[in-house]
Each structure stands twice: as C-alpha cells, then as structure tokens.
MOPAC internal coordinates of N, CA, C and O (Angstrom, degrees):
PM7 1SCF
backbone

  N    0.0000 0     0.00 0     0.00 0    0    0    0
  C    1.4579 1     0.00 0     0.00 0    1    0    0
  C    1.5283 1   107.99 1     0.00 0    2    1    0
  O    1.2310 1   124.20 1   -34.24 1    3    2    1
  N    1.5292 1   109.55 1   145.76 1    3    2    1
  C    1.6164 1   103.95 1  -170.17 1    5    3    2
  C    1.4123 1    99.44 1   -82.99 1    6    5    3
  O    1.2310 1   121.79 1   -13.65 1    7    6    5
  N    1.5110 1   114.17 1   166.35 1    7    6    5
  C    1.3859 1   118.26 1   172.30 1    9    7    6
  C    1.3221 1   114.82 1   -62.39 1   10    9    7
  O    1.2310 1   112.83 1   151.52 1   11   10    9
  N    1.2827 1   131.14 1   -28.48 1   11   10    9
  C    1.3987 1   117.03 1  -156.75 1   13   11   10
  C    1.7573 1    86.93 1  -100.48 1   14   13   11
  O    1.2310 1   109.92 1  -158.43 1   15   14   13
  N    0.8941 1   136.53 1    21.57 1   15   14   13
  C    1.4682 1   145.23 1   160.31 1   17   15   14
  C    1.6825 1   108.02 1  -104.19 1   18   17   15
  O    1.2310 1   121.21 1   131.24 1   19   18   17
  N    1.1750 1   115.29 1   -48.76 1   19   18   17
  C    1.6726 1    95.18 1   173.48 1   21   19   18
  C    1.8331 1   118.54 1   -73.49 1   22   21   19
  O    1.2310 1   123.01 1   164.12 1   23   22   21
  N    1.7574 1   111.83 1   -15.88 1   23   22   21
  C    0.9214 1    92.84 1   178.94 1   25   23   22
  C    1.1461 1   119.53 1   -83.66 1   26   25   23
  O    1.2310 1   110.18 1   169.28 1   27   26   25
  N    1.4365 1   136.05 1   -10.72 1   27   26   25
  C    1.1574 1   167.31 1   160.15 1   29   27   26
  C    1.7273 1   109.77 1   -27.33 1   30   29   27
  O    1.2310 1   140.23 1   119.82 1   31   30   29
  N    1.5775 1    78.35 1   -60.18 1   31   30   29
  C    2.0360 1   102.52 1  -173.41 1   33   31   30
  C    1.5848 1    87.29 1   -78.62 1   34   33   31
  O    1.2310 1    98.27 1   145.81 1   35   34   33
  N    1.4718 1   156.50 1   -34.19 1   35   34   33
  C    1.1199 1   149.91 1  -150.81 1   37   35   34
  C    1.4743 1    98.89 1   -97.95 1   38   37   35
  O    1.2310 1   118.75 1   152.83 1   39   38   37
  N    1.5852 1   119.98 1   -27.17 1   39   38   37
  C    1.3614 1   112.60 1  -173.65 1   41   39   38
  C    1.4494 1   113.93 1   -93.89 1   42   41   39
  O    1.2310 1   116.72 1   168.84 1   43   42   41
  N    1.5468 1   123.84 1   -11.16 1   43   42   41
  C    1.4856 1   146.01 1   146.66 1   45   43   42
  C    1.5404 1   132.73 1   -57.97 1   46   45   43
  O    1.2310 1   123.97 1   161.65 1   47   46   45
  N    1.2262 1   109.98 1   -18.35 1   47   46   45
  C    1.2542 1   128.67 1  -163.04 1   49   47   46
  C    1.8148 1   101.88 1  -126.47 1   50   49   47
  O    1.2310 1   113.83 1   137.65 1   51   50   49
  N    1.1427 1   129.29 1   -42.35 1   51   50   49
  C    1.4448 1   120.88 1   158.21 1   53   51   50
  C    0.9538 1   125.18 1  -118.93 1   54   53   51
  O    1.2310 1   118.19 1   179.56 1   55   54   53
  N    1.1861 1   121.06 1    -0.44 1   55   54   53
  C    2.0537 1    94.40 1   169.93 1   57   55   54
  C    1.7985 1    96.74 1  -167.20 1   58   57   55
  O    1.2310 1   111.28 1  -131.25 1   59   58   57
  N    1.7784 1   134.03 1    48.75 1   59   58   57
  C    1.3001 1   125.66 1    81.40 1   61   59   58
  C    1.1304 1   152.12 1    22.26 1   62   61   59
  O    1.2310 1    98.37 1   -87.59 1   63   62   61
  N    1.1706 1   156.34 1    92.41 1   63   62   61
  C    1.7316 1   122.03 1   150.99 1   65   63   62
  C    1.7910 1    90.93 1   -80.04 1   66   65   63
  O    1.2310 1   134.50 1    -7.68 1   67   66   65
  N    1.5471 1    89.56 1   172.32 1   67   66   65
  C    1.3040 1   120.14 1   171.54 1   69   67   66
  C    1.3082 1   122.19 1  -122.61 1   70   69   67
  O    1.2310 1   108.63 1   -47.07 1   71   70   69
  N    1.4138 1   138.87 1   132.93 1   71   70   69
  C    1.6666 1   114.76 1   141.46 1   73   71   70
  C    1.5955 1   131.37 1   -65.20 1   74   73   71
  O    1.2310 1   127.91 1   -77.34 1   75   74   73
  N    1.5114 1   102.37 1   102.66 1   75   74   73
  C    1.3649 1   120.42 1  -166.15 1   77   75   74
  C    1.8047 1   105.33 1   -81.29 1   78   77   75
  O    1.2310 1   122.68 1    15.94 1   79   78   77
  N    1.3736 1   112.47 1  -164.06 1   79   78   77
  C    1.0963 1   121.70 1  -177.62 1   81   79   78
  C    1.5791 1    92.09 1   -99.90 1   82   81   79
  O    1.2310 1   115.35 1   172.48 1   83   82   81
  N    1.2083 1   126.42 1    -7.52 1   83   82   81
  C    1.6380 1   108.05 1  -168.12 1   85   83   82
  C    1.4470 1    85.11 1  -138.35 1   86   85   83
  O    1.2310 1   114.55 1  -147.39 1   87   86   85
  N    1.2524 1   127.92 1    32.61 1   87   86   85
  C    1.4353 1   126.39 1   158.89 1   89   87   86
  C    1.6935 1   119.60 1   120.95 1   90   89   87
  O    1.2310 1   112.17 1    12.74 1   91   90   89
  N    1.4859 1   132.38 1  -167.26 1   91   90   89
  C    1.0256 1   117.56 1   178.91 1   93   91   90
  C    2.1391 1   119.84 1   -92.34 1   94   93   91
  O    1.2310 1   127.52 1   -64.44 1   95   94   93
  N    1.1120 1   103.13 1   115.56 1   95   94   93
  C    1.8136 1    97.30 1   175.42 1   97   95   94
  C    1.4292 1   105.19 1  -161.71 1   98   97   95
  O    1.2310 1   122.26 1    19.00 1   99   98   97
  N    1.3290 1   113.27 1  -161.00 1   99   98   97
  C    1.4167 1   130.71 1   172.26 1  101   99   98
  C    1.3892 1   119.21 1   -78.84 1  102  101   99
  O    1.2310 1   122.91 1   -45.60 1  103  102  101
  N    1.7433 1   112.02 1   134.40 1  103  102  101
  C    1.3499 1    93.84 1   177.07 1  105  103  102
  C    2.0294 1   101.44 1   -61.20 1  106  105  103
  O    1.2310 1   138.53 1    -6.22 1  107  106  105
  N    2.1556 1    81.69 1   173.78 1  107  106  105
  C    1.5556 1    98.59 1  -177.15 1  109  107  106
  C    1.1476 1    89.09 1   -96.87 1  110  109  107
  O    1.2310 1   122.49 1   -48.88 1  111  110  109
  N    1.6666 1   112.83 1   131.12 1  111  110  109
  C    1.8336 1   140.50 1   126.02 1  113  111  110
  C    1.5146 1    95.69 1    29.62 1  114  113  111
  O    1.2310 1   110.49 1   -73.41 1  115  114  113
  N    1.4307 1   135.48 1   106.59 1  115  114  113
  C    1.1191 1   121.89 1   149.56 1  117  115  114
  C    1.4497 1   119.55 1  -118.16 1  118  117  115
  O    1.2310 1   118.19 1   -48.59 1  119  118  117
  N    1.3666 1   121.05 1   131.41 1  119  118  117
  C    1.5561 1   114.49 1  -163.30 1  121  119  118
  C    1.7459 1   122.41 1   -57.30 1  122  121  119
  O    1.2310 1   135.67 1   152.59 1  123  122  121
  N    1.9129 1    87.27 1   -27.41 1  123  122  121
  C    1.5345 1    91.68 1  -176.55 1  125  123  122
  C    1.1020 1   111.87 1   -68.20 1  126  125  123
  O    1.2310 1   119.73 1   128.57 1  127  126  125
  N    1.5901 1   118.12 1   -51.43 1  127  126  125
  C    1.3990 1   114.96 1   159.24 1  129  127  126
  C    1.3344 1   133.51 1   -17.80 1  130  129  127
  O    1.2310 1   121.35 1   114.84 1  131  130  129
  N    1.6780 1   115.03 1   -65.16 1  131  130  129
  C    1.1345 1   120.73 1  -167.38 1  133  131  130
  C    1.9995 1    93.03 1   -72.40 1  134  133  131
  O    1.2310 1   126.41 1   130.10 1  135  134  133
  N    0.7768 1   105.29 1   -49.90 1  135  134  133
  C    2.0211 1    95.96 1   178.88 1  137  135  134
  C    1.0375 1   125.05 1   -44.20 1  138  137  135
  O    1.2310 1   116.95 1   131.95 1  139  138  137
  N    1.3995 1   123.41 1   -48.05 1  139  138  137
  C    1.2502 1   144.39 1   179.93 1  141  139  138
  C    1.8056 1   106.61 1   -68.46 1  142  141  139
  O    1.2310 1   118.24 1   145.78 1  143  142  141
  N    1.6840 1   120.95 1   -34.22 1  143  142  141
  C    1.4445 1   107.39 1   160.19 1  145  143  142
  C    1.2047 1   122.40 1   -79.51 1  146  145  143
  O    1.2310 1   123.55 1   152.12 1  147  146  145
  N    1.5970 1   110.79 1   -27.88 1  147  146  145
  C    1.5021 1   112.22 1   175.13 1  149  147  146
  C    1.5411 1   109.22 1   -39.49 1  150  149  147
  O    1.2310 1   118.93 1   105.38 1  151  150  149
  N    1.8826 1   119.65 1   -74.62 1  151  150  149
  C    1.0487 1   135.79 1   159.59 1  153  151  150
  C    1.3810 1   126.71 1    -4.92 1  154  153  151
  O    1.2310 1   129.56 1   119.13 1  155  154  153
  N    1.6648 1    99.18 1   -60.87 1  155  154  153
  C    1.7233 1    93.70 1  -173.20 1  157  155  154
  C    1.5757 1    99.13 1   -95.27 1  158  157  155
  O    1.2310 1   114.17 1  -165.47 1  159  158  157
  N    1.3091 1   128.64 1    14.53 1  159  158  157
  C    1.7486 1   126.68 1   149.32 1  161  159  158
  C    1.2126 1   121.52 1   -78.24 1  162  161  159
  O    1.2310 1   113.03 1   159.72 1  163  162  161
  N    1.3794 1   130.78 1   -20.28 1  163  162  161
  C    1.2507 1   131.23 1  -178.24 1  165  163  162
  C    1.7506 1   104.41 1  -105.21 1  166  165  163
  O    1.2310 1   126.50 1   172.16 1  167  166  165
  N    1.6138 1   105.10 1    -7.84 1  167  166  165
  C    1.6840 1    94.17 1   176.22 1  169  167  166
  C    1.7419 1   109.29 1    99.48 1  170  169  167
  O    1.2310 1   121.58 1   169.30 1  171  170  169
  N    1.5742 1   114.58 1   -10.70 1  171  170  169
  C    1.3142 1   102.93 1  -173.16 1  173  171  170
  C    1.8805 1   112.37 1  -116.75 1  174  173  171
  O    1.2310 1   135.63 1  -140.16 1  175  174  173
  N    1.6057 1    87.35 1    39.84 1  175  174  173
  C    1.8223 1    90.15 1   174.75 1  177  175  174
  C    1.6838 1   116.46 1   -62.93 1  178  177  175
  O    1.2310 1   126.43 1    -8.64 1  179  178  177
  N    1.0837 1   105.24 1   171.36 1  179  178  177
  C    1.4652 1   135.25 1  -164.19 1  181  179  178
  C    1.7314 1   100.81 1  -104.88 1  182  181  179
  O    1.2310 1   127.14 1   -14.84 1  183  182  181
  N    1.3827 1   103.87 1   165.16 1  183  182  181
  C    1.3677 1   107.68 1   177.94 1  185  183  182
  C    1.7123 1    90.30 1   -80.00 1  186  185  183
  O    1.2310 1   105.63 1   163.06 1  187  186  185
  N    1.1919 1   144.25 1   -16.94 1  187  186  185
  C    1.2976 1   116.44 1  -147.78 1  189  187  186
  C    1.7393 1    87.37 1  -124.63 1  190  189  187
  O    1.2310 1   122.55 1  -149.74 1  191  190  189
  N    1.1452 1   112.72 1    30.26 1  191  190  189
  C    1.8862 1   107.49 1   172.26 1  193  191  190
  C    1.6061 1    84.18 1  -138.08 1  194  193  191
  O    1.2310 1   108.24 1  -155.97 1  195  194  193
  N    1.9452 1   139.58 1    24.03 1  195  194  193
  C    0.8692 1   142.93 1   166.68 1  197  195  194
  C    1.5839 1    94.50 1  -107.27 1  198  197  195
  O    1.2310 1   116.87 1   160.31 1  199  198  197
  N    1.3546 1   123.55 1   -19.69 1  199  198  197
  C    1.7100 1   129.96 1  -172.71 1  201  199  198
  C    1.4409 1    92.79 1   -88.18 1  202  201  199
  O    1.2310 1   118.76 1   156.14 1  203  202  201
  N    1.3735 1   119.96 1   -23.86 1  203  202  201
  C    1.7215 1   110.18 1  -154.51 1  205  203  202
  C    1.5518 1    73.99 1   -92.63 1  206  205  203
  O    1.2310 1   104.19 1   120.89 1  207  206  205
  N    1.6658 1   146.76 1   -59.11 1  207  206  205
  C    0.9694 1   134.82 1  -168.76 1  209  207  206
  C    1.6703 1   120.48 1   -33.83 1  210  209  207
  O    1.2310 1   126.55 1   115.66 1  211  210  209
  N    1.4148 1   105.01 1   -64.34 1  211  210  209
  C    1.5900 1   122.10 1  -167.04 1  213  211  210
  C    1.5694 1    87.94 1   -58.97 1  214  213  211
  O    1.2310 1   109.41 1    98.20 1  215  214  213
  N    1.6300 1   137.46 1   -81.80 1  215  214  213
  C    0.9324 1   126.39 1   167.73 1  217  215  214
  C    1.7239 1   133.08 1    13.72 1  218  217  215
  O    1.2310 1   129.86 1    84.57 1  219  218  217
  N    1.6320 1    98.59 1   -95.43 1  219  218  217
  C    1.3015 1   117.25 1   162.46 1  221  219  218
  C    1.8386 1   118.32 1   -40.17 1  222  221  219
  O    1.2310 1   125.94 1   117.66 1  223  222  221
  N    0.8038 1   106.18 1   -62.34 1  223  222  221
  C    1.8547 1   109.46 1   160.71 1  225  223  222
  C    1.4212 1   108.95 1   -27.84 1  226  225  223
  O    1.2310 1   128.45 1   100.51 1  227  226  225
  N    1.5780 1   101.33 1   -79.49 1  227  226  225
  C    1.7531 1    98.17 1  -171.56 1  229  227  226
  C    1.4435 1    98.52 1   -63.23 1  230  229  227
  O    1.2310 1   110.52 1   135.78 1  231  230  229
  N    0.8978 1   135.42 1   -44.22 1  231  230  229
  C    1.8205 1   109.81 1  -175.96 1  233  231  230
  C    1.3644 1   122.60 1   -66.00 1  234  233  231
  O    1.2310 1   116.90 1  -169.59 1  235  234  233
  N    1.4374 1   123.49 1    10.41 1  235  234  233
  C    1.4957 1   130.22 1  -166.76 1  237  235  234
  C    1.0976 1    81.67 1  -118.43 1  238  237  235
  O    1.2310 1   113.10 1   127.18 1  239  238  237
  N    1.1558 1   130.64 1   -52.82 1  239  238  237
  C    1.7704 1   128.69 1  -179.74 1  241  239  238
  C    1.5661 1   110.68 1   -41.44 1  242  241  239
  O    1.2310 1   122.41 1   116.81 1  243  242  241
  N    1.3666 1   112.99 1   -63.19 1  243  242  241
  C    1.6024 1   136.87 1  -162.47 1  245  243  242
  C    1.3313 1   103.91 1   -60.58 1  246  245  243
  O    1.2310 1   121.35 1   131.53 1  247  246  245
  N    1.7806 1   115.02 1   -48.47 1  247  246  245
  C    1.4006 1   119.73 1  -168.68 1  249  247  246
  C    1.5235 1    90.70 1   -68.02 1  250  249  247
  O    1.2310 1   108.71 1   131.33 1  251  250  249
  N    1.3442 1   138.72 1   -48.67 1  251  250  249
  C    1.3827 1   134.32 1  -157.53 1  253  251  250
  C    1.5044 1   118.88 1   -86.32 1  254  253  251
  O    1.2310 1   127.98 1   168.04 1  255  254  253
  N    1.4829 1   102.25 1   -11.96 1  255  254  253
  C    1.6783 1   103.13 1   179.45 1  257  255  254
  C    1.6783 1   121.06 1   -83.83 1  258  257  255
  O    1.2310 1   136.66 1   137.40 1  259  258  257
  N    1.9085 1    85.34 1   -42.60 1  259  258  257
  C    1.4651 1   100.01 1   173.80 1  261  259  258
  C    1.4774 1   130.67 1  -117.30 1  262  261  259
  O    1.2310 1   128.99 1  -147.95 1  263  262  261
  N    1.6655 1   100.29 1    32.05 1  263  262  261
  C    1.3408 1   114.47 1  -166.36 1  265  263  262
  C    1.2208 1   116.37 1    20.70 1  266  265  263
  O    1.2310 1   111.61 1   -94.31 1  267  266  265
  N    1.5623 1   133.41 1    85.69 1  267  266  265
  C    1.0658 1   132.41 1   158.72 1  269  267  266
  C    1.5672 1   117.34 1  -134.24 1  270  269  267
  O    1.2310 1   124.62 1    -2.98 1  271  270  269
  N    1.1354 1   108.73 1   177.02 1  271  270  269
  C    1.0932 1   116.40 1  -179.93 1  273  271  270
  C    1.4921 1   135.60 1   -46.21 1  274  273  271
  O    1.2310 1   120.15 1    -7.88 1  275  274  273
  N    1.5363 1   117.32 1   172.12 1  275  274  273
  C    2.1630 1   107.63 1   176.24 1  277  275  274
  C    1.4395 1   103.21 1   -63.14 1  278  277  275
  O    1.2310 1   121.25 1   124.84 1  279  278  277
  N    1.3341 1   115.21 1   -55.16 1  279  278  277
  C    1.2415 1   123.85 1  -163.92 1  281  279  278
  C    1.4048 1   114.56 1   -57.00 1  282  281  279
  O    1.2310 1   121.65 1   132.57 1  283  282  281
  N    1.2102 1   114.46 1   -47.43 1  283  282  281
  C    1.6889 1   121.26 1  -159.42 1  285  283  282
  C    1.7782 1    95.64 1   -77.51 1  286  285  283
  O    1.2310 1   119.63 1   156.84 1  287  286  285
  N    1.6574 1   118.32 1   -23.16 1  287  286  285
  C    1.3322 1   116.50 1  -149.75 1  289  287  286
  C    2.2288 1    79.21 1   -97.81 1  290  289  287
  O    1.2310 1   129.06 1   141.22 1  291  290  289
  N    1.0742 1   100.15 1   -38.78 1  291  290  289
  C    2.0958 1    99.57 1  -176.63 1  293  291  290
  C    1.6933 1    97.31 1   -62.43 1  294  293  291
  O    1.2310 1   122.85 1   137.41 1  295  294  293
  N    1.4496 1   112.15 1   -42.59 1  295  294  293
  C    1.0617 1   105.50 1  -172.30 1  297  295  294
  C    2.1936 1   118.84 1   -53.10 1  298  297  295
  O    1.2310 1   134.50 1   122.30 1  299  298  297
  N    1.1797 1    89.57 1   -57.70 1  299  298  297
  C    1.2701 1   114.52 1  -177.14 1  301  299  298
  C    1.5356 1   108.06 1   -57.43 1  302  301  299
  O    1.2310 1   114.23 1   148.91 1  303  302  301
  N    1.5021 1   128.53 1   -31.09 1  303  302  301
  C    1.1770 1   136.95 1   158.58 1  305  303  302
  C    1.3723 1   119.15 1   -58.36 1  306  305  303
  O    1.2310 1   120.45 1   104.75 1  307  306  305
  N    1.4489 1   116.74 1   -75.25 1  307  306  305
  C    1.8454 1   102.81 1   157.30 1  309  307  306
  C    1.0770 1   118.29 1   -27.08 1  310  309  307
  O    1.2310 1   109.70 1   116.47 1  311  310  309
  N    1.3141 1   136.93 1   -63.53 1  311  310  309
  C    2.0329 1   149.31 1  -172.78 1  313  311  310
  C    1.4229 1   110.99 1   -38.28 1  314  313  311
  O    1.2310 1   127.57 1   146.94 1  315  314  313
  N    1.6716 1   103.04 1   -33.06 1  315  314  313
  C    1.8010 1   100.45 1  -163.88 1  317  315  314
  C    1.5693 1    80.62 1  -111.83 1  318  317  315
  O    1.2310 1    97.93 1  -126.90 1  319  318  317
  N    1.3084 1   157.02 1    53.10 1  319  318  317
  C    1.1962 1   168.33 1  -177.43 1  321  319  318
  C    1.6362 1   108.21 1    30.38 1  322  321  319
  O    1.2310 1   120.95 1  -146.01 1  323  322  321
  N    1.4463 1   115.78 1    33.99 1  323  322  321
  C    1.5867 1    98.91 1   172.91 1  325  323  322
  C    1.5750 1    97.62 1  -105.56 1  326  325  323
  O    1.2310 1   123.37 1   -80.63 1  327  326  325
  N    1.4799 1   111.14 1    99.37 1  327  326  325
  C    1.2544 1   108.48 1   164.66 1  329  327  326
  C    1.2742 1   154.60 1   -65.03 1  330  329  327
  O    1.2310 1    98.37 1   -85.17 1  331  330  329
  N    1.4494 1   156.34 1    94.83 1  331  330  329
  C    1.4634 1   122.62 1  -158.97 1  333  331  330
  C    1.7327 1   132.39 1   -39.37 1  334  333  331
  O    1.2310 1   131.07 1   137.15 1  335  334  333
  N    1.1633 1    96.24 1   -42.85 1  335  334  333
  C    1.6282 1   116.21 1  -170.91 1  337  335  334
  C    1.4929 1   111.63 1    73.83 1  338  337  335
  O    1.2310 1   124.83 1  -165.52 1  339  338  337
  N    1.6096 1   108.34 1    14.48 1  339  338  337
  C    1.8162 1   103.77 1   154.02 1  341  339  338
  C    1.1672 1   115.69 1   -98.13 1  342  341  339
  O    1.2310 1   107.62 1  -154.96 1  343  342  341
  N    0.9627 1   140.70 1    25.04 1  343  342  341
  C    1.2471 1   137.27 1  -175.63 1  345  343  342
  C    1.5599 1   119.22 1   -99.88 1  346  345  343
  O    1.2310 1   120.10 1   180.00 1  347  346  345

C-alpha cells in the first residue's frame, strides 16, 4: 500500500471528525484499532488488520467524494465487499 494511502487511513482513523450518529467528532479509541496499527508498525500485521486497512480507505474515500456521513460511507464499504471484520 502506498504511503500517501496509509496516511490517508491514519488521518481518518485519529484525528478526523466524522458525522456520527450522536453528532459531529472523532471516532472513539478502539483497542483493535490501536493493535492492529501497532502490528502493522512493527511489520508483523495479520491478514485481517490488512481488511481493516482496505476498509478504512474506502470509507475515507466515500465520506470525501460524496460527503456523507460514517454510517452511509461503513455501510457502502461492507456492500462493495470491503469488510471491516470488527463487527
């Protein structure tokens, strides 16, 4: 994955806002999250914190192309089969 694609997913994932279901902010702290970047910083990711990548991508894409919302943009990510696998 190119760099300017993980930083992409890194600038979506911590410090973002979103339109949430309870208004506009940052997503909340998720541990898997944070493990799963730990992981692919040291080089020893998993196939399934490579799903949270592609994932996270297309929903940073989706929210920014068609300005919409978290929900409508996660949704639409599952739909075209890039799943998170936190769910």
């Amino acid at each position: 994955m190119k760099d300017f694609s993980i930083q992409r997913i890194k600038n979506h994932l911590f410090y973002n806002t979103h339109k949430l279901d309870d208004g506009i902010r940052k997503f909340d702290a998720d541990p898997r999250i944070v493990n799963a970047w730990n992981r692919l910083e040291k080089g020893t990711q998993t196939d399934a914190d490579i799903k949270i990548l592609n994932h996270e991508l297309f929903e940073s894409k989706f929210e920014g192309i068609f300005r919409t919302d978290y929900r409508t943009a996660h949704e639409a990510a599952n739909k075209v089969g890039r799943p998170s696998g936190l769910e």
